[in-house]
N, C-alpha and C positions, 0 to 999 in steps of 0.2 A: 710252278704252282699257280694257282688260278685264284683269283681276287679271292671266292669265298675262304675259301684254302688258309690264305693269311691272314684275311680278317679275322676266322677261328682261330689260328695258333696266337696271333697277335692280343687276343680275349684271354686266353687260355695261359698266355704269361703274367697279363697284367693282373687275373684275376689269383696265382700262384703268388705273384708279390706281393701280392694287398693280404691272402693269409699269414706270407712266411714273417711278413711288418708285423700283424695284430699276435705271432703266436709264439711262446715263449723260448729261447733257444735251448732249454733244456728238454722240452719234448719233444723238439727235433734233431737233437743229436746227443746221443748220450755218453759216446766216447770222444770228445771235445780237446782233448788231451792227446789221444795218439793219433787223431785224422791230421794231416798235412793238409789247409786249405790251398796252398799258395800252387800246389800242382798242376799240371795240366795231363789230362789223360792223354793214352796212344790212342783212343779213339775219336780226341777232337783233334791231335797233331795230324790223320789224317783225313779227317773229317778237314781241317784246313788245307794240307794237300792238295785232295780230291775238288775241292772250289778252284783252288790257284791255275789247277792245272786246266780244266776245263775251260777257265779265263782265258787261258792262253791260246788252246785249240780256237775257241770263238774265235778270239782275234785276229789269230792266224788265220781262219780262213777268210774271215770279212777283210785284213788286208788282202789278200789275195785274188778275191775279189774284185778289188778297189783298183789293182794295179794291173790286173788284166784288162781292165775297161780302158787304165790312163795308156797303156801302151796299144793300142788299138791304133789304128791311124783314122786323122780326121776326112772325113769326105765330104768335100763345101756343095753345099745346097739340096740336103738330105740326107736318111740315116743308111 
């Protein structure tokens, strides 16, 4: 994402929490009673997935990276 990117979504939640604070929870949920809050969807289970795993590819290749260079051999007095 690119700076503008998050400064707008980062607007866009803060200005979402300051209505959901000012706005009464009966006009925003009306069936209060059979919604389960405490859930978590299959679309954020792998909406977290999909972060974790990519975490790891980076990583993986930046170690990879990292140790192809340490396993090189040194050559004294130039590259």
């Amino acid at each position: 994402m690119t700076d503008i990117s998050l400064t707008l979504t980062a607007i866009t939640h803060v200005v979402y929490a300051g209505l959901r604070s000012i706005t009464p929870d009966a006009l925003l949920d009306t069936d209060r009673e059979t919604r389960d809050r405490g859930a978590v969807s299959l679309e954020q289970a792998l909406w977290y997935a999909a972060a974790a795993t990519a975490v790891g590819i980076v990583a993986t290749v930046i170690w990879t990276k990292i140790k192809s260079e340490a396993d090189k051999p040194v050559v004294p007095g130039g590259l």
